[in-house]
C-alpha positions as CSV (number, residue, x, y, z in Angstrom):
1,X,20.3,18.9,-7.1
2,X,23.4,17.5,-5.6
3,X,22.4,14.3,-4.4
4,X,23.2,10.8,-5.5
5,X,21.6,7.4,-4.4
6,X,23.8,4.9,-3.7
7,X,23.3,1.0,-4.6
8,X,19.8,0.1,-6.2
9,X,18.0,3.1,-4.8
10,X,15.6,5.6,-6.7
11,X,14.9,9.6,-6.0
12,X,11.2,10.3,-7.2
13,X,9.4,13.8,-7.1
14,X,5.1,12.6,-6.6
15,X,3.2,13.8,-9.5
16,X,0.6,16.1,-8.7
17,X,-2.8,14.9,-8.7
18,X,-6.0,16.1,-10.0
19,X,-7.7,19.3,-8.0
20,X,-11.2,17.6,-9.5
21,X,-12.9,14.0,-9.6
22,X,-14.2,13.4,-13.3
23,X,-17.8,14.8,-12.2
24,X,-16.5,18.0,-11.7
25,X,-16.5,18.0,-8.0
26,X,-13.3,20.2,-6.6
27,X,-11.2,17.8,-3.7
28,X,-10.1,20.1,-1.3
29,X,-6.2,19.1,0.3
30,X,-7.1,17.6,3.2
31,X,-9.2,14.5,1.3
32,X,-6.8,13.6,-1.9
33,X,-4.9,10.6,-1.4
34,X,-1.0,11.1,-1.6
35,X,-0.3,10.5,-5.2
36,X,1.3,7.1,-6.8
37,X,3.2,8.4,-9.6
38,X,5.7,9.8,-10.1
39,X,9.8,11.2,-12.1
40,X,12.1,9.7,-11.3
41,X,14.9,12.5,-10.8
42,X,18.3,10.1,-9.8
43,X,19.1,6.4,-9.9
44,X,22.0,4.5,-7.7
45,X,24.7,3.0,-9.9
46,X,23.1,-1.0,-9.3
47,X,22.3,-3.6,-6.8
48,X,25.9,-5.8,-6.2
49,X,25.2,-9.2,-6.8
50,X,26.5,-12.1,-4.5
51,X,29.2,-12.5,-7.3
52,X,30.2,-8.4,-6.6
53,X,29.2,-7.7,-9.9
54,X,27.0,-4.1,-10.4
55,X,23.7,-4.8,-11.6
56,X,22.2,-1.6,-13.6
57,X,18.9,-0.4,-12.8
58,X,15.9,-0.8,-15.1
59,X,15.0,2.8,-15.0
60,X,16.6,6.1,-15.5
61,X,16.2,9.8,-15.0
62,X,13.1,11.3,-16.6
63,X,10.9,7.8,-16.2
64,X,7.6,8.4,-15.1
65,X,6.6,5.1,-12.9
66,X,4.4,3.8,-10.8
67,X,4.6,2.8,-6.7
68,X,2.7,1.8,-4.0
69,X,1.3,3.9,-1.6
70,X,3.6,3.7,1.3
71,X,6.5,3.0,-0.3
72,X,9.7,5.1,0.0
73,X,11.1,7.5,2.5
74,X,9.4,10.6,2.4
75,X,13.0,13.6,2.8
76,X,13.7,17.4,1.6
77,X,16.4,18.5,-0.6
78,X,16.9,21.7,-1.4
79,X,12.9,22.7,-0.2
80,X,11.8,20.4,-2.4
81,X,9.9,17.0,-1.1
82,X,11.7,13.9,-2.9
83,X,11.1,10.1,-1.8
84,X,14.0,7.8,-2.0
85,X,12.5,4.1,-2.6
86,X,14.4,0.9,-3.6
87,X,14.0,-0.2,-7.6
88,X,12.0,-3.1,-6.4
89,X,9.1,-0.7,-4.6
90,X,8.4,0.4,-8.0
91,X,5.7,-1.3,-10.2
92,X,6.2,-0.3,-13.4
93,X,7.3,2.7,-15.7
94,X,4.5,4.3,-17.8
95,X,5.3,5.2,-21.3
């Protein structure tokens, strides 16, 4: 992938979720709720602080994390569906 977030923004790829509920029961498409994990696949270089100093990011490629439900921007790149959120929509990484 040739893309690179700028500032304190985050690419994420959703992590599939389970085709059954834990009784067995198969969820068809059309009734699972969109995912709220997710790998992170880029990070921006920062956030610039009001001194102009960068700021690194707390995560890095390859995290698996936790977001809400509606956050991000939902785009394509290269046919594959990405969101692009801001470090701060993110809850937490999972380890």
């Amino acid at each position: 992938m040739k893309f690179r977030p700028l500032h304190d923004r985050v690419v994420v790829k959703r992590l599939e979720s389970e085709e059954k509920s834990s009784g067995g029961i198969i969820i068809p498409d059309t009734a699972k709720e969109k995912p709220m994990q997710g790998e992170v696949i880029a990070v921006g270089p920062g956030a610039r602080g009001d001194d102009g100093k960068v700021t690194a990011l707390d995560v890095k490629a390859g995290d698996t994390v936790l977001f809400g439900k509606w956050s991000g921007t939902e785009v394509k790149i290269d046919g594959e569906e990405l969101l692009i959120m801001k470090e701060s929509d993110i809850m937490g990484v999972l380890e």
